[in-house]
C-alpha positions in Angstrom: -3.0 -52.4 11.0 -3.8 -48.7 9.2 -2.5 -46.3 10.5 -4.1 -43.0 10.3 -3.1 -40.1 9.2 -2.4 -37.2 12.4 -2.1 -33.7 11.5 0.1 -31.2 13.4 -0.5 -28.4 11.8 -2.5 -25.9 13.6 -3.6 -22.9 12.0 -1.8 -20.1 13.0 -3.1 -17.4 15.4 -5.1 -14.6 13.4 -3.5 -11.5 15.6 0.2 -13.8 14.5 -1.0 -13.7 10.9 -2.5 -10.4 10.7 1.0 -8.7 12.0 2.8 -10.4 9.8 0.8 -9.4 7.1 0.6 -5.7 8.0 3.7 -5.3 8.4 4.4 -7.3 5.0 1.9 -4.3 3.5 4.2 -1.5 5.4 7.3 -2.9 3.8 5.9 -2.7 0.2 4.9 1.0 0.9 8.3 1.8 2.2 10.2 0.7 -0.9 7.3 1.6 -3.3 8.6 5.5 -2.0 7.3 7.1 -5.2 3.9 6.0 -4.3 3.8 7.4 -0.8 5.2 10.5 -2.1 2.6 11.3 -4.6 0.1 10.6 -1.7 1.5 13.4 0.0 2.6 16.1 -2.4 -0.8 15.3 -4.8 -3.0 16.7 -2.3 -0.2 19.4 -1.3 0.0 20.8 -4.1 -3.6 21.2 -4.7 -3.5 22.9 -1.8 -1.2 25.4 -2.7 -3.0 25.8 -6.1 -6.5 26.4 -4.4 -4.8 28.8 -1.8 -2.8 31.1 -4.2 -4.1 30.8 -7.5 -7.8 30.6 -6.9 -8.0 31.1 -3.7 -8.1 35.3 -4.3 -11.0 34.8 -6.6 -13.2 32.6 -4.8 -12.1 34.4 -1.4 -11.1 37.9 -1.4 -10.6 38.4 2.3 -7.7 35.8 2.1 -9.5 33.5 4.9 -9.9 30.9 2.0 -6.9 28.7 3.4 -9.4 27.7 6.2 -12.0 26.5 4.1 -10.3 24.9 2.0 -8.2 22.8 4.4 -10.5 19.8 5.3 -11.3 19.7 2.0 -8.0 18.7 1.3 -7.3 16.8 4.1 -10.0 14.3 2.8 -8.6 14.4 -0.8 -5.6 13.4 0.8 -7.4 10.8 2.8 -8.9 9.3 -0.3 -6.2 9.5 -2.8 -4.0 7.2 -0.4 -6.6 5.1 0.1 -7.0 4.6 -3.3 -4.1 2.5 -4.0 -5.3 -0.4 -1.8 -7.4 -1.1 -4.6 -4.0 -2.0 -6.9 -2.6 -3.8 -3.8 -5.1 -6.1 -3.5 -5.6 -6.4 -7.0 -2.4 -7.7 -7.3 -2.2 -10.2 -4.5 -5.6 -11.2 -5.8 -4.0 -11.9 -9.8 -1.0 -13.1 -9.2 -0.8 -16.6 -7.6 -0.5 -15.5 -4.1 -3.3 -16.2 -2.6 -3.5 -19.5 -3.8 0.0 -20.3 -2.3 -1.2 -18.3 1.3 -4.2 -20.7 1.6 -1.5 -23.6 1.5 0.0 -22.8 4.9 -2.1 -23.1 7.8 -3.3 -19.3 8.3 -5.9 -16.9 7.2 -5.4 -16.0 4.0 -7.8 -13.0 4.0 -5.1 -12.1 6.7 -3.9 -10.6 3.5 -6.8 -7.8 2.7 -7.1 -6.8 6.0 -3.2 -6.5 6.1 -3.8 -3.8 3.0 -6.1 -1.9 5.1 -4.2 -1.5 8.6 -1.1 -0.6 6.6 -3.3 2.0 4.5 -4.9 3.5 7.3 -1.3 4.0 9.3 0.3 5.6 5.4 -2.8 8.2 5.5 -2.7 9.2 9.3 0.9 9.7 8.7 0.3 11.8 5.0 -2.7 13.6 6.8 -0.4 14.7 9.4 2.1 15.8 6.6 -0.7 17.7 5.0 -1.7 19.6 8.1 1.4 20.8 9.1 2.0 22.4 5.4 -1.6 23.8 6.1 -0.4 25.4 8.8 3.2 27.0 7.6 0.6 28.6 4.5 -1.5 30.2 7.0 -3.9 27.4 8.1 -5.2 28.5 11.8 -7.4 25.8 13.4 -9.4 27.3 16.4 -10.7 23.5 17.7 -10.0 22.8 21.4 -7.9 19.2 22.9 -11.2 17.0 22.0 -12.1 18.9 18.7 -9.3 17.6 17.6 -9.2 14.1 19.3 -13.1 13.7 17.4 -11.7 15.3 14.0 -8.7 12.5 14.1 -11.2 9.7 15.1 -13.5 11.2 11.8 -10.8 11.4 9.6 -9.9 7.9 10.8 -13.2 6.5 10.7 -13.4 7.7 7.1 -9.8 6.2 5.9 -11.1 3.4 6.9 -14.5 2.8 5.1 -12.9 3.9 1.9 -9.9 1.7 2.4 -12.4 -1.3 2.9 -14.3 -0.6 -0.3 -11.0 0.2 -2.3 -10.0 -3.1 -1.2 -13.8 -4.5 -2.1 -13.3 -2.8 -5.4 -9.6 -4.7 -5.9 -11.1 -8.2 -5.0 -13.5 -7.7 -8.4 -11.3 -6.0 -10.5 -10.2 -8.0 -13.3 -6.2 -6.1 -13.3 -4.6 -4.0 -11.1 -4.5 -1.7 -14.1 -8.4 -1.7 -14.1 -9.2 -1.5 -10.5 -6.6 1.9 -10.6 -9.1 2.7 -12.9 -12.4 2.4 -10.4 -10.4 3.8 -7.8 -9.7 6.8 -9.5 -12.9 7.0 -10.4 -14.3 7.7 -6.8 -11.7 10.5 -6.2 -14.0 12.6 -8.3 -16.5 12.5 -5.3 -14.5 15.4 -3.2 -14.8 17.9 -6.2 -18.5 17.4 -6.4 -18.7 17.9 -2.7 -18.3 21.3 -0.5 -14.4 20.5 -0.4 -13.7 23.9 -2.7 -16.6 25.9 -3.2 -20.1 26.2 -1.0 -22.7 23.8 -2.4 -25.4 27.2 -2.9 -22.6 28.5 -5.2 -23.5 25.3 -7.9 -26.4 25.3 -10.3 -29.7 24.1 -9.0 -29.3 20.7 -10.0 -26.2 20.1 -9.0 -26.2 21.5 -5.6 -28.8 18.4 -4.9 -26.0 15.8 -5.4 -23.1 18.1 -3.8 -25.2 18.3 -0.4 -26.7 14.5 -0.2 -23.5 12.8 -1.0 -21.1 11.1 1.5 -18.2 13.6 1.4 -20.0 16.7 2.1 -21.7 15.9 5.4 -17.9 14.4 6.5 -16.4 17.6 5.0 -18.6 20.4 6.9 -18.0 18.1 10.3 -14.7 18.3 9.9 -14.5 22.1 8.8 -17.0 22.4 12.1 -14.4 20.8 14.3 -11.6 22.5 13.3 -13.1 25.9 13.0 -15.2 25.7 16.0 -18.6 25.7 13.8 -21.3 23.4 14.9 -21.4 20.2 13.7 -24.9 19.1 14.5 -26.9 19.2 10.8 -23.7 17.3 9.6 -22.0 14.7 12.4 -24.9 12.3 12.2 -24.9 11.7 8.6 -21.1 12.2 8.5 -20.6 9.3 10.7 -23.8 7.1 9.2 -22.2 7.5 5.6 -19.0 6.0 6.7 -20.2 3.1 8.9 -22.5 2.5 6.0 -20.0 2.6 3.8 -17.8 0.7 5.9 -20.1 -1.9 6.4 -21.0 -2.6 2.8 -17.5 -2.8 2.0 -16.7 -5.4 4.5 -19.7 -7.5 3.2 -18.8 -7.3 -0.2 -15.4 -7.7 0.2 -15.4 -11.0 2.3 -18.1 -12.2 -0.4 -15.4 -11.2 -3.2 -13.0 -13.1 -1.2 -14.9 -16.2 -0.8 -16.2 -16.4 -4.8 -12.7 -15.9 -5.8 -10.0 -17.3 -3.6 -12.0 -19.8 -1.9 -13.4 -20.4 1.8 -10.6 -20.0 4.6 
């Protein structure tokens, strides 16, 4: 009589597997401390730069803390976001993956991992950030749901640049070479209206500074914050980053798939 084979194994629940690997992700970024620190005091310090060193010549009436503020806080945004793409790189070179897809769960469990864990480090550093805004003389003038729609922006846009960080790590060849790409994009804010208004540029430039994703994101921010309106801005602002968001996820689950395998 042949006897066939019965499998027990059931594949794991994906809310199981995705805890486990988020909070893997938040363990990494608690003992990698130096990273997490430079993804606070890099944008702080900018901060302070812009505010006291430059901030008298592009803003005599000291009121330049205020517009320079969201800026920041989306530098910040981005720069933490940015090391997902070494993350994943790494879990993508060295072996890992191959032994995840061994056990009976999801092994892209482990990307989306990256990106929950990301997003909850840059809430946290944001916050950081805009309390030191405030002891330098930051002063906000949004109302209770200004604030609730400039948290759910700001979290809207960690996100779709954590997803394409992460995109960007699943085709990197190294972790040293997607650090490379990522840092790359964190150019984007300084081409943007983060420091200086766009009509302040050259002709040609002001072009790319105002149709660019940051800038519309930037100004809806600023708007929020500063009880400016937000209607030229909040519609693009919020189409960039689902746009974004979206072609991320598609290319990211297709970068999975060619590399790691179907699971």
């Amino acid at each position: 009589m042949i006897v066939k084979p019965v499998h027990t194994a059931k594949k794991t629940s994906l809310a199981v597997t995705q805890s486990v690997f988020i909070g893997r992700s938040l363990r990494h970024s608690l003992r990698n401390a130096d990273a997490m620190l430079m993804a606070i005091l890099l944008p702080v310090l900018l901060m302070l730069l812009f505010t006291y060193v430059f901030g008298g010549a592009i803003d005599s009436s000291g009121d330049y803390v205020n517009y320079v503020v969201p800026g920041i806080i989306l530098l910040c945004a981005g720069f933490g976001s940015s090391s997902v793409a070494v993350d994943v790189a790494q879990d993508m070179t060295n072996g890992i993956i191959d032994r995840f897809r061994t056990m009976p769960i999801r092994s892209v469990s482990v990307i989306t991992g990256h990106v929950v864990a990301s997003l909850a480090r840059n809430l946290l550093a944001t916050g950081v950030v805009l309390a030191v805004a405030l002891l330098v003389g930051f002063k906000p003038t949004a109302g209770i749901l200004d604030w609730v729609f400039a948290v759910a922006l700001i979290a809207l846009f960690i996100l779709a640049f954590t997803w394409l960080f992460a995109a960007i790590g699943m085709v990197a060849g190294s972790p040293a070479a997607a650090g490379s790409y990522g840092f790359a994009l964190l150019f984007l804010p300084y081409l943007s209206s983060a420091f200086v208004k766009t009509d302040t540029m050259p002709e040609w430039l002001q072009w790319i500074a105002s149709n660019q994703p940051i800038t519309p994101v930037i100004e809806s921010l600023r708007g929020l914050l500063m009880g400016a309106s937000i209607r030229e801005f909040i519609g693009w602002a919020i189409g960039w980053c689902l746009l974004i968001l979206l072609v991320s996820l598609l290319w990211g689950m297709w970068s999975f798939r060619r590399r790691a395998g179907r699971r």
